[in-house]
N, C-alpha and C positions, 0 to 999 in steps of 0.2 A: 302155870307156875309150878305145879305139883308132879310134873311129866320129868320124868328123868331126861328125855330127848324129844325136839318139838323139829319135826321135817318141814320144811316148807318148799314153793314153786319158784321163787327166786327171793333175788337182792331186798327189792321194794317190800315184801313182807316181811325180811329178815330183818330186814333194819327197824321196820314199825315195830315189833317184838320187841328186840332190845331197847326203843326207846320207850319201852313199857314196862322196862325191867327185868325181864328176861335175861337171863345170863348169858351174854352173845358163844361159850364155848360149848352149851346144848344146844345151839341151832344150826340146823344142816339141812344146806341145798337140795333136796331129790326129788327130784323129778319123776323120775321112770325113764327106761329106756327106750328107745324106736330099734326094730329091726331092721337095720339097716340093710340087710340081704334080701329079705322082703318088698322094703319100701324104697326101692332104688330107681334108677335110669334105666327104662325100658326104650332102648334105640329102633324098635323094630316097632314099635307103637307111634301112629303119629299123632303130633298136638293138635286134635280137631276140635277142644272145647276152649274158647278165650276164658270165659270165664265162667269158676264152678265157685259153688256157696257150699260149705259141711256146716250142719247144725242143727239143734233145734230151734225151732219155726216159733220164735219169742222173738220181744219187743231188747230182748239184751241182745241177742244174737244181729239183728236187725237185716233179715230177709226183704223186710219192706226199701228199707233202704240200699238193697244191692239192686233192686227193681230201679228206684228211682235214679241210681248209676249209671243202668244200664241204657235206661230211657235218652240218657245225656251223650253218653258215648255214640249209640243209634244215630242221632243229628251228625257225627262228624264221620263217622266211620260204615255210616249207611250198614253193613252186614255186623252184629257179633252174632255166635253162638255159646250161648249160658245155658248151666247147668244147673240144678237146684239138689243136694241129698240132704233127705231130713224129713221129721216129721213135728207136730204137735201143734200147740192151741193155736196158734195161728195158718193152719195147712189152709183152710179153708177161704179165709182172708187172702193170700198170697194166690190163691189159684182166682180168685175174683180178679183182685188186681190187675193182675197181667192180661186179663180178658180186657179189663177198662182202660188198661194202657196201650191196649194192641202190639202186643209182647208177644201173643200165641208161637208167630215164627221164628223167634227171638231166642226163647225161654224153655226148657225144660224140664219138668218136675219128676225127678227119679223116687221119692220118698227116701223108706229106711232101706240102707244099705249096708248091709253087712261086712262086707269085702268090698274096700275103699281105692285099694292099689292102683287099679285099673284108670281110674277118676282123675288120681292125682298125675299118673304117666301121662294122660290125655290133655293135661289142663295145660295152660299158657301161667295164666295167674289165679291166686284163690285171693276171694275178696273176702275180709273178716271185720265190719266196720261195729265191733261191741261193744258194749258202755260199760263192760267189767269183763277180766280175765286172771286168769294170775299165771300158768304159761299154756296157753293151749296145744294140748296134743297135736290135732288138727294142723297145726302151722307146720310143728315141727316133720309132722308124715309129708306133708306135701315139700316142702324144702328138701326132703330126702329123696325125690321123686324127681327134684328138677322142675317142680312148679314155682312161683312167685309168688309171696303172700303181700297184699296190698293192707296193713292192720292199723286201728285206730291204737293211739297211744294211752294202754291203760294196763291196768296189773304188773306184769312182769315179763310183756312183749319186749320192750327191748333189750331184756337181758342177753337175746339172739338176734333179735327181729332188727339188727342197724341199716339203719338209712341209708339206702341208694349202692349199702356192702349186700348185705343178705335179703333186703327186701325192703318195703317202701312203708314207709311209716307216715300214717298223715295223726298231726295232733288231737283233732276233735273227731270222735265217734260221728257227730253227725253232719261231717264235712261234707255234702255229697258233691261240691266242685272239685275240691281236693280231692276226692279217689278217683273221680271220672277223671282227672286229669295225670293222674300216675298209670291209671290202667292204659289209659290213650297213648303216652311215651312209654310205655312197656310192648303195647300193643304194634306200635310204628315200626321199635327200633327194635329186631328180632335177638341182633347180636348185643346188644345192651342186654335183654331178657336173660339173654344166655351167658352171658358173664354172672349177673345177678345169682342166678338158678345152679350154677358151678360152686359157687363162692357159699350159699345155700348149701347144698347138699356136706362144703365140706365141714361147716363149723357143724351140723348136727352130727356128722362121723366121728369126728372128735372130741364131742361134750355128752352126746347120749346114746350112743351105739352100747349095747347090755354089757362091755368090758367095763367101760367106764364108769356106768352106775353105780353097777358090782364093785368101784374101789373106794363109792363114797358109802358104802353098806357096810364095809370091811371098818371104814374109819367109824362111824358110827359104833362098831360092836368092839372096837378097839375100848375106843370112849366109856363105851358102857362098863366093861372089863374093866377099866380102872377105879370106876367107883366101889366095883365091889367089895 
């Protein structure tokens, strides 16, 4: 309340603000921007990973639960190949896991990666099944890359993340029929993916490519300028 200008990651905290008193004309969208030159469509790379997990290796992020997705998909689809980047308190759990699930061939585990570009060109879909978010970077790189984000409905994923437009939205974090069942129709129908993944890369060109951010930074210093 004492902030001349309070930024947030989208809608859903913007409006909990305001309904807390917050003056809704100091509260401003920003995100950050994605390089979109960077983090684009590499046509010369091909999609050899169905599915990759970005994160850390927490019970929010829920690694365990991309595992148990993947376990489900396996029964219908006999081959995926998943990818894991990430590290933290749970690395060590996660690599049990997959041992006990008989994942070894299935699964795996790249840790921390620095340079993500390659990942996201490569991936089919990124699975993000979290119990809290408010807009994750991670989605937005990969949508710019032409991958498919499969996200539970929390934070301010849908502010980009629409349904069956830019990416598949399952309600409860700990659905795991419901992802294995959007990853499986992502997985079948290559050309559905690939409309998804088009439609993807365009709304993050046009909402967070660094021009765009740059003109909610300018409004912001606009704003501020007037109070002086």
């Amino acid at each position: 309340k004492m902030c001349d200008v309070v930024t947030t990651k989208g809608t859903r905290v913007s409006k909990w603000l305001d309904e807390q008193g917050i003056p809704s004309e100091k509260i401003f969208i920003l995100n950050g921007s994605i390089d979109t030159k960077v983090f684009t469509i590499n046509e010369n790379l091909v999609r050899d990973i169905d599915i990759l997990f970005v994160g850390n290796f927490s019970k929010l992020k829920g690694p365990d639960r991309v595992l148990q997705i993947i376990k489900k998909l396996i029964l219908d689809l006999n081959r995926v190949n998943a990818v894991f980047l990430g590290t933290c308190t749970m690395f060590s759990e996660i690599k049990k896991q997959i041992t006990d699930l008989n994942l070894e061939d299935f699964v795996t585990l790249e840790g921390y990666q620095a340079i993500t570009t390659p990942y996201f060109q490569r991936s089919r879909i990124l699975i993000m099944p979290s119990t809290s978010e408010g807009l994750p970077t991670a989605m937005l790189e990969a949508m710019a890359c032409g991958c498919v984000p499969i996200v539970s409905n929390v934070g301010n994923i849908i502010d980009e993340a629409n349904h069956g437009k830019h990416a598949m939205v399952i309600e409860k974090w700990n659905d795991i029929d419901g992802f294995a069942e959007a990853a499986k129709k992502l997985l079948l129908n290559e050309n559905y993916r690939k409309q998804i993944a088009i439609n993807g890369r365009k709304t993050v060109v046009d909402n967070y490519s660094p021009k765009k951010q740059s003109l909610i930074v300018s409004e912001i210093l606009n704003y501020l300028s007037r109070r002086i």
